[in-house]
matplotlib code that plots the C-alpha trace (Angstrom):
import matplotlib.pyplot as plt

x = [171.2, 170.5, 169.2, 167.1, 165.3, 161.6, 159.5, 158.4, 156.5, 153.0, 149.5, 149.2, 146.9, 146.0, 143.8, 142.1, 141.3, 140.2, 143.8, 145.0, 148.9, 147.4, 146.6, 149.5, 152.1, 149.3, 149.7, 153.4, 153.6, 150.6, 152.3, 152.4, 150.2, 146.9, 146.0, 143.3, 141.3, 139.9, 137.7, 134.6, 131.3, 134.2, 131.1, 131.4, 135.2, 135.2, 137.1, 139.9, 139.7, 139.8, 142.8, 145.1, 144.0, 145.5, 148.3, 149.1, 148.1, 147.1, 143.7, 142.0, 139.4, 138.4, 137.1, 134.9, 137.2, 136.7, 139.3, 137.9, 136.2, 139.4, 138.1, 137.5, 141.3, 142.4, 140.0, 140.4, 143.9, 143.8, 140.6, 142.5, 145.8, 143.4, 141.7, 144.2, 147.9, 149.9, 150.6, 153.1, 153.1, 150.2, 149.8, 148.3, 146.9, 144.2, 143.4, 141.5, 142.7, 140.1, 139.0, 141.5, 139.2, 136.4, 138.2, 139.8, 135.8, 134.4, 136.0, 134.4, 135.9, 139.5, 138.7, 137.8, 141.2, 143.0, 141.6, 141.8, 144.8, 146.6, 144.7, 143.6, 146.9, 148.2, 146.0, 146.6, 149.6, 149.9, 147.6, 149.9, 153.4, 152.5, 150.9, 153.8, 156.2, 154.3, 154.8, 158.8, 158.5, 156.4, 156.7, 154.5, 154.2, 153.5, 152.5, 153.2, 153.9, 156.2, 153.4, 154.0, 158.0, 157.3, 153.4, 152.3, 149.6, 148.0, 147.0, 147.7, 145.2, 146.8, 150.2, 149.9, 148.3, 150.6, 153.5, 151.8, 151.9, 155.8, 157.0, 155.0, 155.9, 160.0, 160.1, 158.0, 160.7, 163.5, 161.4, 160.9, 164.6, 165.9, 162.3, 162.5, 159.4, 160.4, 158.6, 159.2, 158.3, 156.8, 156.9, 155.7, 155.3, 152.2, 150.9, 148.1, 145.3, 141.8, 142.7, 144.1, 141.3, 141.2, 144.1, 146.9, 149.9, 153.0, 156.1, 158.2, 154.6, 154.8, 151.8, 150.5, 152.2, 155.8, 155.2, 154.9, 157.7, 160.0, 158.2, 158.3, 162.3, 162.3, 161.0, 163.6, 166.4, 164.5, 165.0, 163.7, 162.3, 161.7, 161.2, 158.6, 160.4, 164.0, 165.1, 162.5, 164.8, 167.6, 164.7, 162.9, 165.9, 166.4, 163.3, 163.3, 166.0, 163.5, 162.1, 158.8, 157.5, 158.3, 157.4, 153.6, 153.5, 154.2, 151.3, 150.3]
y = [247.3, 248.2, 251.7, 253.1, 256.7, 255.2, 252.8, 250.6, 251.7, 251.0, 251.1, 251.8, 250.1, 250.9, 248.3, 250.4, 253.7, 255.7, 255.0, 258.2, 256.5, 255.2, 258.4, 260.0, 257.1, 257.0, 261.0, 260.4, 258.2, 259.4, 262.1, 260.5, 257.0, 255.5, 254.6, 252.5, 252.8, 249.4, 250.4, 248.9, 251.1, 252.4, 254.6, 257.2, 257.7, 260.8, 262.9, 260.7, 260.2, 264.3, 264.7, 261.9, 263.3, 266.9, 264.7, 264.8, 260.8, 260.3, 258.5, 257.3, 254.9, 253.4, 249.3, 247.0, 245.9, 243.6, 242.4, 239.9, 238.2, 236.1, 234.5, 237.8, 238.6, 237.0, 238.3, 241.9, 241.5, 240.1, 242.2, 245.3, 244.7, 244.0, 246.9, 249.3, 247.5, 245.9, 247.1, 248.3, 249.4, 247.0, 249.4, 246.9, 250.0, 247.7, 247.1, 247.7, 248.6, 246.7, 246.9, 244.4, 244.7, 243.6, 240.6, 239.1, 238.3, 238.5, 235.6, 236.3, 240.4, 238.7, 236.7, 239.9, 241.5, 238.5, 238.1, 241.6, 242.1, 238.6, 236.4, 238.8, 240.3, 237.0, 236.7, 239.6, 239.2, 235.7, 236.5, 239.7, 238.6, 235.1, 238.0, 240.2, 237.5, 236.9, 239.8, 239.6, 243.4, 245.0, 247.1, 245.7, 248.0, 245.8, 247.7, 245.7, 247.7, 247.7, 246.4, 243.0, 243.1, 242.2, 241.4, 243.5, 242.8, 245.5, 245.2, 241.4, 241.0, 243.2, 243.0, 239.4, 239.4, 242.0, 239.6, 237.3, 239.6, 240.8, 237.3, 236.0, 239.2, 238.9, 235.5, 236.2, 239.1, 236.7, 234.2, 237.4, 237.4, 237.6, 237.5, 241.8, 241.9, 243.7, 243.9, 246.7, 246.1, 249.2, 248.7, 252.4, 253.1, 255.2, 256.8, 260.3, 259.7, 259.0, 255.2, 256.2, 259.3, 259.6, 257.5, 259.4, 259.4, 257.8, 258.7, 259.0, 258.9, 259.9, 261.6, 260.0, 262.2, 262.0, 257.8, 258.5, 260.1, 257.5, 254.7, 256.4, 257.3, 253.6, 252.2, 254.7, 252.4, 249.2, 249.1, 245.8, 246.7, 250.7, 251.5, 254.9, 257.0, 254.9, 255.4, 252.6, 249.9, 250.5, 251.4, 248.1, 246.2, 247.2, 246.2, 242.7, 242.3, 243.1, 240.6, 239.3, 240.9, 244.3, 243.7, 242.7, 245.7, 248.1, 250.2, 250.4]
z = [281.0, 277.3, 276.6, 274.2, 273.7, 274.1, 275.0, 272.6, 269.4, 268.7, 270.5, 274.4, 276.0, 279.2, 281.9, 284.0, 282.0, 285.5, 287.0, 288.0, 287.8, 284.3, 283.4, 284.4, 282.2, 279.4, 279.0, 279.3, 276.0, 274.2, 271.5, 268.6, 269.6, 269.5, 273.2, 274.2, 277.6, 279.3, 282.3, 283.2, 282.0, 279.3, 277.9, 281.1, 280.3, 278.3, 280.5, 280.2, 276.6, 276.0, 278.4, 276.5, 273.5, 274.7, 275.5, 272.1, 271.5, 267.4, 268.8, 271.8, 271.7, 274.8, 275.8, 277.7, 280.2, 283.4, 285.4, 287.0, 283.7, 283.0, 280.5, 278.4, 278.6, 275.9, 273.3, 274.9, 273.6, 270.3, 269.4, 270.5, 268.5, 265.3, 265.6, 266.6, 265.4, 266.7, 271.0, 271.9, 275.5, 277.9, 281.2, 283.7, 286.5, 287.5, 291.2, 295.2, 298.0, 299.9, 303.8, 306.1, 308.7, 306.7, 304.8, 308.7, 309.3, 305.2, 303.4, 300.2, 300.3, 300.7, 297.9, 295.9, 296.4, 296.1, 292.5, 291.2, 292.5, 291.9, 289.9, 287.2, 287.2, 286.2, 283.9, 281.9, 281.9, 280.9, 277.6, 277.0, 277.3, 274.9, 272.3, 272.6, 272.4, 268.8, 268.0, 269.2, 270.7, 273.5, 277.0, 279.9, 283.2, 286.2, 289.6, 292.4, 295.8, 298.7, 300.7, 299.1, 300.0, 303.6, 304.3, 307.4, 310.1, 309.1, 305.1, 305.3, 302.7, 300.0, 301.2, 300.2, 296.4, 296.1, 297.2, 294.7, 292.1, 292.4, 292.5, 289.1, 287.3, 288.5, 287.0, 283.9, 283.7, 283.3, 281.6, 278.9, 278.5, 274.8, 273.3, 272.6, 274.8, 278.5, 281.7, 284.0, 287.5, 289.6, 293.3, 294.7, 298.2, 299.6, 296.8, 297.6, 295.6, 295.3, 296.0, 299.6, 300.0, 304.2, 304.8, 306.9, 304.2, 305.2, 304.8, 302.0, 299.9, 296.2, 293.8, 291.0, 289.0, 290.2, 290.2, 287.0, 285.7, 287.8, 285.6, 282.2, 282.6, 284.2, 280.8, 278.4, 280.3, 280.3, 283.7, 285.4, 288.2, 290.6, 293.7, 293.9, 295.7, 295.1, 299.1, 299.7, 298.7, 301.9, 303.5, 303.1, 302.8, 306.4, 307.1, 306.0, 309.3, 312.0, 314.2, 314.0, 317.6, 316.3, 312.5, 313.6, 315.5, 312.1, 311.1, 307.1]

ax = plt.figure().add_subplot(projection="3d")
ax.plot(x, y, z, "-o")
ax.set_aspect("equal")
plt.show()
């Protein structure tokens, strides 16, 4: 593993601006940086502008951004590194939880978390790593989950775009190999947060803020991939070895 003291130079942009794990990396890496928030209704985000900007980032400007308008991906990119230089850290923080009870019966909600949480994923991604790539340089933070290591019967639904997501963005990953453009793959457990508001956390559950220091010191070594908090990885290594009777039976 090569290391180096930070991530890579140049302008942080950040795909969902309300993300409070966003928020928390953005502030991280702002001193000294232009950062750019994509969030849908991006004229309401002023709250998070001011706080990056305390952060000690050079500039924020903020951007149109929907995740599920693939076909605006690509333009969001190229528009962004034109206007702002060229990027150098792509914060993908986009994403829904979704209601499993709803999407067993609601085809269409499945469908909705499937492609915010897969297919748009992909997207982005695909857009960002071929203009990174150009530009031969670039840091992109992926969040999967640990939800997507083993799918359970009870967040089925997400479990499985997250399983989507983590298998596209390992191989991309090694695909990104020698072209000085590095993807760090997140995979956090529970996290507290607005996301999870009412849900009973689990165990070994993490805070915005601590996921992101793991991720920041993560990127510094150009570490692959994480595991949020990093006793997960026995944990759900161990896991993978029970039987299906039992593993149906697991709870969120």
């Amino acid at each position: 593993m090569s290391r180096r003291a930070e991530p890579a130079v140049g302008t942080l942009l950040l795909l969902g601006g309300r993300s409070e794990i966003g928020l928390e990396v953005a502030t991280r890496l702002a001193p000294g940086r232009t950062v750019v928030l994509a969030a849908r209704r991006s004229d309401e985000l002023e709250t998070e502008q001011l706080r990056v900007r305390q952060a000690g980032a050079d500039a924020v400007h903020v951007v149109e951004f929907d995740a599920n308008a693939m076909d605006t991906h690509a333009d969001l990119l190229r528009d962004v590194a034109e206007r702002h230089g060229p990027i150098g850290v792509v914060v993908l923080a986009f994403g829904i939880l979704g209601d499993q009870a709803r999407a067993e019966n609601d085809a269409q909600h499945a469908l909705d978390v499937i492609t915010t949480d897969f297919l748009a994923q992909v997207s982005v991604l695909t857009h960002a790593s071929k203009l990174l790539r150009a530009q031969g340089s670039g840091d992109l933070v992926v969040f999967s989950s640990v939800a997507g290591v083993r799918v359970r019967r009870a967040n089925y639904v997400y479990g499985s775009a997250k399983a989507g997501l983590d298998g596209f963005a390992s191989g991309l990953s090694d695909s990104l190999h020698g072209s000085g453009v590095h993807l760090l793959l997140a995979r956090p457990g529970f996290v507290i947060g607005s996301m999870t508001e009412g849900m009973t956390p689990a165990p070994l559950s993490s805070t915005p803020d601590q996921v992101a220091d793991v991720v920041v010191a993560a990127l510094r070594k150009r570490a692959a991939s994480v595991w949020i908090p990093g006793t997960l990885r026995p944990v759900f290594f161990a896991m993978r070895l029970l039987p299906q009777w039992l593993w149906r039976r697991m709870p969120r």
